[in-house]
C-alpha positions as CSV (number, residue, x, y, z in Angstrom):
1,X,55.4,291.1,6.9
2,X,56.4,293.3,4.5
3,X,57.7,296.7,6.4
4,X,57.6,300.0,5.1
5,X,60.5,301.2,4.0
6,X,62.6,304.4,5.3
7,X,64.2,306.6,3.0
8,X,65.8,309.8,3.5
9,X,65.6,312.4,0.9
10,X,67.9,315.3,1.1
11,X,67.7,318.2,-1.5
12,X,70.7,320.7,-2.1
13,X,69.5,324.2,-3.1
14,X,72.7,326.3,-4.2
15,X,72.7,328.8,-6.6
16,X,70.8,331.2,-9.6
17,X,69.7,334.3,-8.1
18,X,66.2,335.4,-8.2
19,X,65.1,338.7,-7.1
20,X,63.0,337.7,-4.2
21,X,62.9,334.1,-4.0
22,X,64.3,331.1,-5.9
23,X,63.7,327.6,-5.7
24,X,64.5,324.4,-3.6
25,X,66.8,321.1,-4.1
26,X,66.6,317.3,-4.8
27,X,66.8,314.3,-2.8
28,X,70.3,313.4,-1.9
29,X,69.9,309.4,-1.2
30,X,67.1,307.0,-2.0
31,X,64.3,307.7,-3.3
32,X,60.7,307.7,-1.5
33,X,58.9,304.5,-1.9
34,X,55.1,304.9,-1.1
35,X,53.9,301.0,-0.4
36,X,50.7,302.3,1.0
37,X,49.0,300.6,-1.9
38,X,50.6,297.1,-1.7
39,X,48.7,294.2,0.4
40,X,50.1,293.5,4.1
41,X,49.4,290.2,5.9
42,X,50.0,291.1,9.9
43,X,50.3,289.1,12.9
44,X,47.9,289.8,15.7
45,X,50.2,291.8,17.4
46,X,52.8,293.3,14.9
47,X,53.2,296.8,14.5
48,X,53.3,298.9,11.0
49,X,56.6,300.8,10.8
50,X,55.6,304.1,9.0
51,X,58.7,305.8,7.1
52,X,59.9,309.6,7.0
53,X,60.9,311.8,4.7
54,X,63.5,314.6,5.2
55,X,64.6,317.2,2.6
56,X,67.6,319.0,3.5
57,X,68.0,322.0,1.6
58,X,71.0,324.0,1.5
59,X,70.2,328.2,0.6
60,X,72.1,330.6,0.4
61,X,71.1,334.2,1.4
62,X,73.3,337.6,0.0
63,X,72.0,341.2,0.5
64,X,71.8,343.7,-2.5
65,X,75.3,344.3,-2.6
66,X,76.2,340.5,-3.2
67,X,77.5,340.2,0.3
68,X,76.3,336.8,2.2
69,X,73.6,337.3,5.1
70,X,74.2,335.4,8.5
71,X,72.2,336.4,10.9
72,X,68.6,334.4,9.8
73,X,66.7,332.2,11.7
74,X,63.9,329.8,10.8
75,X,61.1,332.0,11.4
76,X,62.8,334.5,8.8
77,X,62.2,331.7,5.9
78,X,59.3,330.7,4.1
79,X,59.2,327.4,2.6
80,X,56.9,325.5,0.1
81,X,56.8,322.1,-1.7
82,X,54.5,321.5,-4.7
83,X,53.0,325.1,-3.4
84,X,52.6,323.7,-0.1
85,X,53.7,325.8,3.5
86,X,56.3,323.3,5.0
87,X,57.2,324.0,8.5
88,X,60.8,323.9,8.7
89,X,62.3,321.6,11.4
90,X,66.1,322.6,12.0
91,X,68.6,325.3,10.6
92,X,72.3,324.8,10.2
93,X,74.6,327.0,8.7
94,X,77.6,325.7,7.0
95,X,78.4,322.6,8.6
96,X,77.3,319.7,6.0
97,X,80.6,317.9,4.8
98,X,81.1,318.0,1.0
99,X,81.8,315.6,-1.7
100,X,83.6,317.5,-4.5
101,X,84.3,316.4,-8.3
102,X,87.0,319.1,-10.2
103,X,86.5,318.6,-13.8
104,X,88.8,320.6,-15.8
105,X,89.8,320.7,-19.6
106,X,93.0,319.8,-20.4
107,X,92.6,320.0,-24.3
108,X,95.6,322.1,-26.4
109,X,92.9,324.3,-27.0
110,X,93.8,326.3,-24.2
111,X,96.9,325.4,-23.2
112,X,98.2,329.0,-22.6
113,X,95.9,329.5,-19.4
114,X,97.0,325.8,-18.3
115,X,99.6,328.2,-16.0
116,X,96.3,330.1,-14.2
117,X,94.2,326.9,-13.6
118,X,96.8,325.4,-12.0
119,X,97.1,327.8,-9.7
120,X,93.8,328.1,-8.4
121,X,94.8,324.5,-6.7
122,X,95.7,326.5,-3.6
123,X,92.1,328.1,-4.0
124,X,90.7,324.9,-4.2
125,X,92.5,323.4,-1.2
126,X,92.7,326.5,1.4
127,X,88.9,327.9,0.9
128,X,86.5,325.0,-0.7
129,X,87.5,321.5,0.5
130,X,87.4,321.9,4.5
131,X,89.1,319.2,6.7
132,X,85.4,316.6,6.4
133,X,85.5,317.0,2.3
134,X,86.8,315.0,0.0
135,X,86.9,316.0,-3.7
136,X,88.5,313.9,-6.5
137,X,90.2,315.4,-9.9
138,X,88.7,314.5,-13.6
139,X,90.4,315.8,-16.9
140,X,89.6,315.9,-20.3
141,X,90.4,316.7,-23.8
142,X,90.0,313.8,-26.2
143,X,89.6,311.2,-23.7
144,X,88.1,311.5,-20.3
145,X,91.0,310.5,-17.0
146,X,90.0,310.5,-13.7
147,X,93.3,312.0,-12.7
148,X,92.5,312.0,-9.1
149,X,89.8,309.8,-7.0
150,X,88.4,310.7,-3.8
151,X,90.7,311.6,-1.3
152,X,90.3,313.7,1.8
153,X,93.9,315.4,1.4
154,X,94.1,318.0,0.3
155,X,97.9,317.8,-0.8
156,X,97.2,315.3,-3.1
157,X,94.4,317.4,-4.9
158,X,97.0,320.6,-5.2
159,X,99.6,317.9,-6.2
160,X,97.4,317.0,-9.2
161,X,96.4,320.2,-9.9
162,X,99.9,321.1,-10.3
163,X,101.0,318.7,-12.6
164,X,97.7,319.2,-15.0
165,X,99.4,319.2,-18.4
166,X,97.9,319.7,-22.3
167,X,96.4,316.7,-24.8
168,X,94.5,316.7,-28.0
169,X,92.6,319.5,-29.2
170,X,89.1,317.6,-28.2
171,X,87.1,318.5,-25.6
172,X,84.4,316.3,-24.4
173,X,82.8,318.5,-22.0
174,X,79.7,316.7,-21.7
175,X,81.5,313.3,-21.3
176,X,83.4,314.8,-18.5
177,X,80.4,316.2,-16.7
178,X,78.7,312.8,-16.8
179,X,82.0,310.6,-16.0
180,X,81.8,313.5,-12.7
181,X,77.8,312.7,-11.7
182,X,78.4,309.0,-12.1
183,X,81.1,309.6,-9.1
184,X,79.1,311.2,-7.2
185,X,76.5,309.3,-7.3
186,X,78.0,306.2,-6.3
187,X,78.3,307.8,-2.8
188,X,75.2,307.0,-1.0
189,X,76.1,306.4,2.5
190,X,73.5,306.6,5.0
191,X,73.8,309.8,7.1
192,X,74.1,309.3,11.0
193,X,74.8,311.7,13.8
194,X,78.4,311.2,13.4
195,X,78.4,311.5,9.8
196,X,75.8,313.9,8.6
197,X,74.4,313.8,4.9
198,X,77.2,315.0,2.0
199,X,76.4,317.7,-0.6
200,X,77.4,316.6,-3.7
201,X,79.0,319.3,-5.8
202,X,80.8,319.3,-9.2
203,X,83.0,322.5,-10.6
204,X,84.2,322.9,-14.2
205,X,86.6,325.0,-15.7
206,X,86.2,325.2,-19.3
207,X,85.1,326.8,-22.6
208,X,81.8,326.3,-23.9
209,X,82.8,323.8,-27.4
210,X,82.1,320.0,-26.7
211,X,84.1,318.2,-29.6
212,X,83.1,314.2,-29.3
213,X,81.0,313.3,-26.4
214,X,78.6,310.6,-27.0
215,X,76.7,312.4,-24.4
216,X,73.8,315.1,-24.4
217,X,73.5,318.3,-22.6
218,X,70.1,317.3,-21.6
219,X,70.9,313.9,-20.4
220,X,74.0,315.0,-18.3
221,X,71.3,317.2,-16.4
222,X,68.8,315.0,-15.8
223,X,71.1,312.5,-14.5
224,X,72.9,314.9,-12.0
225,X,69.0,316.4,-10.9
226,X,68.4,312.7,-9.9
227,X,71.7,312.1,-7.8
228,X,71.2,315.8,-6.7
229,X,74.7,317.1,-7.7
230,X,74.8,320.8,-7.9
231,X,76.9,322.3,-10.8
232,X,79.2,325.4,-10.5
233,X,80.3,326.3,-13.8
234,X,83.7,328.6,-13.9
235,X,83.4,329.6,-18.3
236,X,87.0,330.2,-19.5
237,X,87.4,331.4,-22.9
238,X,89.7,329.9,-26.1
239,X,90.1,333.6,-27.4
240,X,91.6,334.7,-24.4
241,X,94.1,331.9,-24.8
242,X,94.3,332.4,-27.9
243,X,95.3,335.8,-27.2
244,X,98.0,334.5,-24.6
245,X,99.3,331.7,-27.5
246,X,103.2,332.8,-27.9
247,X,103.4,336.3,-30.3
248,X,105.3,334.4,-33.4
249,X,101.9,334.0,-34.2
250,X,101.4,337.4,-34.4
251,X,102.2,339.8,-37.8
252,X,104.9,342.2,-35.8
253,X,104.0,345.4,-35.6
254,X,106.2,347.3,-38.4
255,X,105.4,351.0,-38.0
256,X,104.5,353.2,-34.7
257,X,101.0,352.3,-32.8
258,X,98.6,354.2,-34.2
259,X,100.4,354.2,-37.9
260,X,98.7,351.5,-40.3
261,X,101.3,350.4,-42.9
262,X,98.4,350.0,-45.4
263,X,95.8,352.3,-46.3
264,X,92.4,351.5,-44.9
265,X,90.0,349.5,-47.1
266,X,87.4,351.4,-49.1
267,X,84.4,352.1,-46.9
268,X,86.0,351.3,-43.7
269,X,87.6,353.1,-40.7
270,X,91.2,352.0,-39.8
271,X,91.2,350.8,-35.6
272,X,93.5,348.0,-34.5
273,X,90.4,345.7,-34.9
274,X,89.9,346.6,-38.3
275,X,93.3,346.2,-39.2
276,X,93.4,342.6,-37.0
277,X,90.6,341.2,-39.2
278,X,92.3,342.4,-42.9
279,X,95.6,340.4,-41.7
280,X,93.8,337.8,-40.8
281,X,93.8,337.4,-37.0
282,X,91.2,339.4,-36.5
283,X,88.5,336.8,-36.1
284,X,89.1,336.5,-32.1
285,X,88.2,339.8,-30.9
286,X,85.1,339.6,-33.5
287,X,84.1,336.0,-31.9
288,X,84.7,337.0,-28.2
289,X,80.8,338.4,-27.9
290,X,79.6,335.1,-29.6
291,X,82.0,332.6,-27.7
292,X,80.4,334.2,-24.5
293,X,77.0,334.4,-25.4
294,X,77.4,329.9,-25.9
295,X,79.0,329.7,-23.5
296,X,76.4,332.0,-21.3
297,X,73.8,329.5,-22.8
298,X,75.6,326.4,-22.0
299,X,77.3,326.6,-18.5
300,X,74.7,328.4,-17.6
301,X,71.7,326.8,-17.8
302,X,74.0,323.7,-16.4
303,X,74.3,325.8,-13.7
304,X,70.8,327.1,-12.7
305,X,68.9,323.8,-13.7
306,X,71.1,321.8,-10.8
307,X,71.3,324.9,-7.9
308,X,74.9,326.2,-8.6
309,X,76.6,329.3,-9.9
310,X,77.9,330.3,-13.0
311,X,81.2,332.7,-13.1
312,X,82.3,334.2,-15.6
313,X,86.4,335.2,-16.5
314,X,85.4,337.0,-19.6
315,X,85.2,340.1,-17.5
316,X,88.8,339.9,-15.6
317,X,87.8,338.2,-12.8
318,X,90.5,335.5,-12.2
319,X,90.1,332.0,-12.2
320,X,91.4,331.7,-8.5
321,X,88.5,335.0,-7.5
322,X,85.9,332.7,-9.2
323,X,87.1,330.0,-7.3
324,X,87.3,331.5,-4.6
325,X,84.0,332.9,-4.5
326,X,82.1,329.6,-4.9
327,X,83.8,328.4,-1.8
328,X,82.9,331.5,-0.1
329,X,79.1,330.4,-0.9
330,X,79.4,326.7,-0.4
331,X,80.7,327.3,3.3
332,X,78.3,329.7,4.1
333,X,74.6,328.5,3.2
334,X,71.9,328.0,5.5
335,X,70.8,323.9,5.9
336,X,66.8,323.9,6.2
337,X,65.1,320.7,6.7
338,X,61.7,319.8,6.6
339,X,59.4,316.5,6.8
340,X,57.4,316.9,3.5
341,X,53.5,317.1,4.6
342,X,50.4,318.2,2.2
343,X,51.1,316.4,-1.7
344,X,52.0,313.4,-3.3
345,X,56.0,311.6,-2.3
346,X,56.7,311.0,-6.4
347,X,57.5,312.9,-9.4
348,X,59.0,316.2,-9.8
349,X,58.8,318.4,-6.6
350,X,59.1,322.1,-6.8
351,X,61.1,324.2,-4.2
352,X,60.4,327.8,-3.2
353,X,62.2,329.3,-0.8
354,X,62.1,333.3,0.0
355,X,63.0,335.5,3.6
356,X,60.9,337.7,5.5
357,X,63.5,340.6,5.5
358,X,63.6,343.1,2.5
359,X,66.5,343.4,0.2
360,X,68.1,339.8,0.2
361,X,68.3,337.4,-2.4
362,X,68.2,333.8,-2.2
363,X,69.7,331.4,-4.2
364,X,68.2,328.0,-5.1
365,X,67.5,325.1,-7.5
366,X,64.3,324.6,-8.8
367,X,63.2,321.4,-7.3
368,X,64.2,317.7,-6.8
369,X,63.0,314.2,-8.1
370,X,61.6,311.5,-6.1
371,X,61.3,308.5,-8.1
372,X,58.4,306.1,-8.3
373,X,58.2,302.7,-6.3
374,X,60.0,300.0,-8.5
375,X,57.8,296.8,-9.3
């Protein structure tokens, strides 16, 4: 007899804010399989074993002043899939273990703010990865190390953040992000009441420039939408460590601030910009508004395409604030789930979630995959 088989889906909705509503997650283990087509010889008296499909989708709720809500219940949600009313079974709030990948760039390139990212290790292990997580540490610069594999101490993942250290000027971003999916997706254990269903999150901390992946943007998201990792991106900038390199690279300043030792050029206004550019250093503060807007683009869309946040340091937040904050958020999102009912199991399934209450935002990831049957 050939049974049906039972799958569990579970779909983790994170984070890119929408006004009113934003959507849903993807499926966290095996994919539906819909055998409803295929012949089956029964006995006389054998059974059919019908399978079920749960989505689990994390969301997280903040008022109008940014500040988390926690005082929903089911009834103040309204969820659809494919544009279908799904009635939601259970809420949690918080309690899902995770399964976090670091993946940090370690190029020369900014080697100056080295000092800062390793200090958001005691971020990392006092507010993100709670006593059920486990998180594992990748670098990269012009190679790709997995300097730490899962482990569920947490003085071993401040140990290795401690001892990060520069390499080569490359950065293979993209490499690194799908070195981190491909960990993550290699943990598929089966959810039981003793050990409920992992999210499966990845954070990077880096500038926007990929030098020498063999990997594509587009590619690294498709892959982490089917093993439903949700992406927090934390942008660091090159020109701020640029600005931090040591000052011998710096002309010293010969005369009194606000005295130019040169007369301005013809046509121009003397400022210290002006005057930054002419000696030839000039070029970072006139790149910082491009270097965000890529990296905007970049870490960004990683970022709302897979249910996660983007932070950006361009604006003085620190590293360990950003950090922080996207532990806040991870601990504090509501857990919906719901048995699928009114559309097809395969293909690209669209999330909407939005509350009943006016003012609150909701973050969420557009949708999830389900995968068609395999012959």
């Amino acid at each position: 007899m050939n049974d049906h088989k039972f799958c569990l889906i579970s779909a983790y909705i994170a984070a890119s804010f929408a006004a009113t509503e934003v959507s849903g997650q993807a499926p966290s283990s095996r994919p539906v399989v819909d055998e409803s087509d295929m012949a089956v010889q029964e006995a006389p008296d054998a059974k059919i074993r019908t399978h079920v499909t749960l989505v689990n989708t994390p969301v997280t709720v903040v008022n109008e002043k940014g500040q988390l809500v926690y005082d929903l219940d089911a009834q103040d949600f309204r969820l659809t899939d494919n544009g279908v009313r799904q009635r939601i079974t259970n809420l949690d709030l918080g309690n899902n273990p995770l399964s976090l990948v670091i993946v940090i760039e370690t190029s020369s390139r900014i080697e100056p703010l080295l000092p800062e990212i390793r200090k958001t290790g005691i971020v990392f292990t006092e507010t993100v990865i709670g006593p059920q997580d486990e998180a594992a540490v990748v670098g990269f610069n012009d190679s790709v190390d997995t300097l730490l594999d899962f482990t569920t101490s947490r003085d071993k993942v401040l140990d290795t953040m401690n001892q990060l250290d520069a390499g080569t000027a490359q950065a293979r971003l993209f490499d690194a992000m799908a070195t981190g999916i491909e960990m993550l997706s290699r943990l598929q254990p089966q959810p039981t009441a003793d050990l409920p269903e992992r999210r499966r999150v990845m954070v990077i901390m880096s500038e926007v420039t990929d030098v020498g992946s063999e990997t594509h943007l587009s590619a690294v998201l498709k892959r982490a939408q089917l093993s439903n990792v949700v992406i927090y991106s934390l942008g660091i900038s090159r020109t701020l460590a640029e600005w931090k390199a040591p000052s011998k690279e710096l002309i010293p300043q010969l005369v009194p601030e606000g005295i130019f030792p040169q007369p301005n050029l013809p046509g121009s206004v003397q400022t210290p910009e002006t005057e930054a550019t002419r000696y030839g250093y000039g070029n970072l503060i006139n790149l910082m508004r491009n270097v965000k807007s890529q990296f905007t683009q970049t870490l960004q869309i990683a970022a709302s395409r897979t249910g996660g946040q983007y932070i950006s340091t361009f604006k003085g937040k620190s590293m360990q604030a950003a950090v922080d904050e996207i532990g806040g958020e991870l601990h504090s999102q509501y857990s919906l789930t719901y048995e699928p009912a009114g559309m097809k199991a395969t293909g690209y399934h669209v999330i909407q979630v939005q509350v009943n209450r006016a003012n609150l935002k909701v973050r969420a990831r557009p949708g999830y995959y389900v995968s068609p049957p395999e012959h």
